[in-house]
KOLGUDREN-84065 format. One record per residue (C-alpha): residue in one letter; x, y negated, z negated. Coordinates in steps of 0.2 Angstrom, whole numbers, padded with zeros to 4 digits, always signed. Each point is the difference from the previous one (the first is absolute). Example, Ala and Ser with C-alpha at 12.3 -4.5 7.8 and 13.67 -1.06 7.14 Angstrom:
KOLGUDREN-84065
a+0062+0022-0039 s+0006-0017+0003 
This chain:
KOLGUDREN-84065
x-0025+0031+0166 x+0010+0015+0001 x+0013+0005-0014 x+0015+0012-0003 x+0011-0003-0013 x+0021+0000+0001 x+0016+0011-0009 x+0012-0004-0010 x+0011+0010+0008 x-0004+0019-0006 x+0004+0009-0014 x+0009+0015+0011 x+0006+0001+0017 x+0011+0011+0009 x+0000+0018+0009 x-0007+0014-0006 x+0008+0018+0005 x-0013+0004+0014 x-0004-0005+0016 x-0007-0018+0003 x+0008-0001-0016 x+0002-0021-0002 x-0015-0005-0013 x-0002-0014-0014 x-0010+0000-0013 x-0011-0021-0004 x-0002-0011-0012 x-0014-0011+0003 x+0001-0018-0004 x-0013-0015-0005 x+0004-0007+0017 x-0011+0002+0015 x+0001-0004+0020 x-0018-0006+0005 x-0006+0002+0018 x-0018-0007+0008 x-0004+0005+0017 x-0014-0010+0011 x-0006+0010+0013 x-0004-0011+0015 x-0010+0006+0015 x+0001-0011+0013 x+0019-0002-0001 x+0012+0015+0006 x+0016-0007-0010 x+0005+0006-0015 x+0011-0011-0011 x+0008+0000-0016 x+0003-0014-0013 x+0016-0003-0005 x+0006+0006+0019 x+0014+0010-0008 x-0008+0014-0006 x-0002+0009+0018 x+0002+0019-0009 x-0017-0006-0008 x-0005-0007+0018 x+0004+0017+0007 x-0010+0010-0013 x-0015-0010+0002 x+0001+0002+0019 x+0002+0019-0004 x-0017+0001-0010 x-0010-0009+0013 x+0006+0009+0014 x-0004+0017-0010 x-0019-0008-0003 x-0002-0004+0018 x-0002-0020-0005 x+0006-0010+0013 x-0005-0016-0009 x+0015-0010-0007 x+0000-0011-0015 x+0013-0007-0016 x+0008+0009-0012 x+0009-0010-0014 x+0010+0006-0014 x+0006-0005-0016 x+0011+0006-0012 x+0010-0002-0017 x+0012+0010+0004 x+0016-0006+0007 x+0006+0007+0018 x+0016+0011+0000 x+0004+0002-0017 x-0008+0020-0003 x-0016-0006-0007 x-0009+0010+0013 x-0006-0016+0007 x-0001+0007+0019 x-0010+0015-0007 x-0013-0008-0011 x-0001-0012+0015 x-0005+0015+0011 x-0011+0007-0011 x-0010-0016-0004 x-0001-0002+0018 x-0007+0017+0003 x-0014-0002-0012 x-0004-0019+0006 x-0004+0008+0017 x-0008+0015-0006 x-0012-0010-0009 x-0004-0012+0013 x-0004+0011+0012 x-0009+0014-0013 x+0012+0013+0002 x+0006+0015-0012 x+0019-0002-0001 x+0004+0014-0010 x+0018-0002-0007 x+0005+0017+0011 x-0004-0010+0015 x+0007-0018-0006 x+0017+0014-0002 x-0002+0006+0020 x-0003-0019+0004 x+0016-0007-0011 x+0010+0017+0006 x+0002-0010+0017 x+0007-0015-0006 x+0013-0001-0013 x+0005+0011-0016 x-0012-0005-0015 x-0004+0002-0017 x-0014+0008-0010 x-0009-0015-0004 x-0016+0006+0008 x-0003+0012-0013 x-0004-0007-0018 x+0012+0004-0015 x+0017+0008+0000 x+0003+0009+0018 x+0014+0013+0004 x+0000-0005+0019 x+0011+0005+0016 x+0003-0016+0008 x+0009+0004+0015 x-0013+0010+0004 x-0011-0009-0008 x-0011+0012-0008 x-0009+0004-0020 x+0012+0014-0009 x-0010-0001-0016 x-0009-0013-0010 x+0009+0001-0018 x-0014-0012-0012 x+0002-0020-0008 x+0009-0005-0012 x-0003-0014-0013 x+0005-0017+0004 x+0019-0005+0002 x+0010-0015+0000 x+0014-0001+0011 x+0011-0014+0000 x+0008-0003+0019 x+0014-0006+0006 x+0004-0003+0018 x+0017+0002+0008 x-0004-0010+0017 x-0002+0003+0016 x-0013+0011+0008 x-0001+0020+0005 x-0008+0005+0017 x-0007+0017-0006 x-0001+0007+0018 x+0019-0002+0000 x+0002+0006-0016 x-0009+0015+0005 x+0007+0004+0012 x+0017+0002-0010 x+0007+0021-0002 x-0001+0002-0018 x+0017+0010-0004 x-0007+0007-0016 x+0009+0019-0005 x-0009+0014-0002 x+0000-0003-0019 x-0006-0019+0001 x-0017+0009+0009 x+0000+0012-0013 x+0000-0015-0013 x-0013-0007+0008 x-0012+0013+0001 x+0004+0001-0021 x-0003-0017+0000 x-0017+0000+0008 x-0004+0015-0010 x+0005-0010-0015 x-0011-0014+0003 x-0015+0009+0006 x+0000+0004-0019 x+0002-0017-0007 x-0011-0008+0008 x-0012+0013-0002 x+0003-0002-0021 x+0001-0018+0005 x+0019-0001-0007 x+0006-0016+0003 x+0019+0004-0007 x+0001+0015+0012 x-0008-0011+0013 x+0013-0012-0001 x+0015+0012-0002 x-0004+0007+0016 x-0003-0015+0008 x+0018-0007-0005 x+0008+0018+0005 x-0008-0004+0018 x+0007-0016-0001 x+0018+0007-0002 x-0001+0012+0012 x-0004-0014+0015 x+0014-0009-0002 x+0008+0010+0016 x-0013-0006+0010 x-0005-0017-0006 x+0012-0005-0013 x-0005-0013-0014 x+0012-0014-0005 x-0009-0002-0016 x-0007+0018-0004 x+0016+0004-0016 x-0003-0016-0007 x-0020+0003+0002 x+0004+0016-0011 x+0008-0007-0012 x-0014-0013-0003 x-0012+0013+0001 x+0010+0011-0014 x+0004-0016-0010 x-0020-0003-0002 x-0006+0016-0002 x-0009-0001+0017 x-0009+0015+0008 x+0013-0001+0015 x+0005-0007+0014 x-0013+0002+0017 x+0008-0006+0018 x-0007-0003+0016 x+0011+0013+0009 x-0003-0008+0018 x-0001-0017-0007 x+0010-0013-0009 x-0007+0001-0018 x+0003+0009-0017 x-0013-0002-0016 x+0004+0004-0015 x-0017+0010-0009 x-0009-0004-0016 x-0013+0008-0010 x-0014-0013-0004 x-0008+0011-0013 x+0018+0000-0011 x+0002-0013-0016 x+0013-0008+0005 x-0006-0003+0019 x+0002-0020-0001 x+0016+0001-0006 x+0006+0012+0015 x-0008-0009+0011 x+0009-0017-0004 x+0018+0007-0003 x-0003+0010+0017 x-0007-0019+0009 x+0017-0006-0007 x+0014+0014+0003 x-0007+0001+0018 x+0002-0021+0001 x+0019+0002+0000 x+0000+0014+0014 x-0012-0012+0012 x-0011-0015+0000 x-0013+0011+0013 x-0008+0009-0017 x-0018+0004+0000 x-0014+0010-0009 x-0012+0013+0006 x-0014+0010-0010 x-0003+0018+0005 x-0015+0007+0006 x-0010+0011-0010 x-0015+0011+0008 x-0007+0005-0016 
C-alpha cells in the first residue's frame, strides 16, 4: 500500500509579484489517501475502485503508457479525507496513486517526474514532498521547501458544500499591486517562523492569508472564528482557501492546551454542528 498524506488548507496562498506568480504554502495533516495497484498481465483493462476517481484512472494510464506496459490491472483507493472540502484530497489521491504504481511495476518516480505527470491533469498541492512546502500549484511545481514544525492542533469547522479546485483555479484573482507586495512579505515572514519553528508568527500569517481570501472565496464564519480564536488565546485562524473549512490553531506544548482545546470544541459548536479535529504533521 501506497500513502500520501492530505492539507488542512495551507497556511499561505496567493500571488506573488512575478511571473507564474500563483503559489501556496502546506500544512500537512494526520490524514492519509491510501492507493494499491495490482498489476495484471493477462488483462488489457485498467480499472479503478471506487469508479469515481477517473483523474487517478487517468494518471495511472499515464504511468503505464510511459513504462511501455500494456498489461492492465486494479487500482483502489482509500482516503480519510473528505472530497471537496480543501483538504487536498484530489492531490494526495494522485500522489498515492503515483507511488502504488511505481512500486508495482519497480519504477523510480522521482517527485520532479510525479510533477511533469500531475502538470497534465489538474492544479495540485505540495503534498508529494515531506514537511512544509512553498509550491506553485497552477503550475504545479516546488518553489522551496521551508522545514516542519511541531505538532498542532486544529480544531475544524465545515461550512458545507464542496469546492471544485479546478474551477476554483481557474478564477482571475483581482489582487492590487500592493496585496502581491503583501504576499511576498508574507512568504518572506513565514519562511522565518517556520524556520525558528514560531508557532505565534505561524499562526498570524496563517489568519492574515485567511483575511486576504475573502474576495475570492468568502467565509461566512471566518469573523466569528477570529474572535474565538482571540477569545482563547489560539495561535490563529488556518483556512482552506479553495475549500469550505476554517481551523482554528493550537499549540500542544502550551499549559493551558486542554483548556483551549475545549473552550474552542465549544465556541465553534454554536457556529456549526460539522466540527472536527486534526493533528499536524511533524517531519522532525
Amino acid at each position: 500500500m501506497s500513502t500520501a498524506f492530505g492539507t488542512f488548507g495551507e497556511l499561505l496562498q496567493g500571488v506573488l509579484p512575478e511571473p507564474d506568480g500563483d503559489f501556496l504554502v502546506t500544512l500537512p495533516i494526520a490524514r492519509w489517501s491510501m492507493a494499491t495497484f495490482r498489476l495484471d498481465p493477462a488483462c488489457r483493462t485498467l480499472r479503478v475502485r471506487p469508479a469515481h476517481k477517473r483523474k487517478a484512472l487517468a494518471l495511472a494510464e499515464m504511468i503505464l503508457a510511459a513504462a511501455g506496459t500494456r498489461a492492465g490491472g486494479v487500482l483502489t483507493i482509500g482516503s480519510s479525507l473528505p472530497e471537496g472540502k480543501g483538504l487536498a484530497s484530489s492531490s494526495a489521491d494522485l500522489v498515492a496513486t503515483a507511488r502504488a504504481v511505481g512500486n508495482a511495476l519497480n519504477l523510480d518516480l522521482p517527485p520532479n517526474t510525479v510533477e511533469d505527470l500531475l502538470r497534465g491533469i489538474e492544479p495540485t498541492d505540495g503534498v508529494l514532498y515531506p514537511g512544509i512546502v512553498a509550491f506553485h500549484h497552477r503550475t504545479v511545481r516546488l518553489r522551496a521547501r521551508l522545514g516542519s514544525l511541531p505538532s498542532m492542533t486544529i480544531v475544524g469547522v465545515d461550512e458545507g458544500g464542496t469546492v471544485d479546485t479546478v474551477d476554483f483555479n481557474r478564477i482571475a484573482k483581482p489582487f492590487s499591486a500592493a496585496e502581491h507586495r503583501e504576499y511576498a512579505h508574507l512568504l518572506e515572514r513565514l519562511t522565518t517562523a517556520v524556520a525558528r519553528r514560531d508557532l505565534p508568527a505561524v499562526g498570524a500569517v496563517a489568519t492574515r492569508s485567511a483575511q486576504l481570501n475573502q474576495p475570492l472565496r468568502p467565509k461566512r464564519t471566518l469573523e466569528a472564528m477570529l474572535e474565538i480564536s482571540a477569545g482563547i488565546g489560539a495561535l490563529g485562524v488556518v483556512a482552506a482557501h479553495s475549500g469550505t473549512m476554517l481551523g482554528i490553531l493550537l499549540d500542544m506544548r502550551e499549559p493551558a492546551y486542554a483548556g483551549k482545546l475545549a473552550a474552542a470544541i465549544h465556541a465553534c459548536s454554536g457556529l456549526t454542528r460539522d466540527v472536527s479535529l486534526f493533528r499536524t504533521l511533524s517531519f522532525d
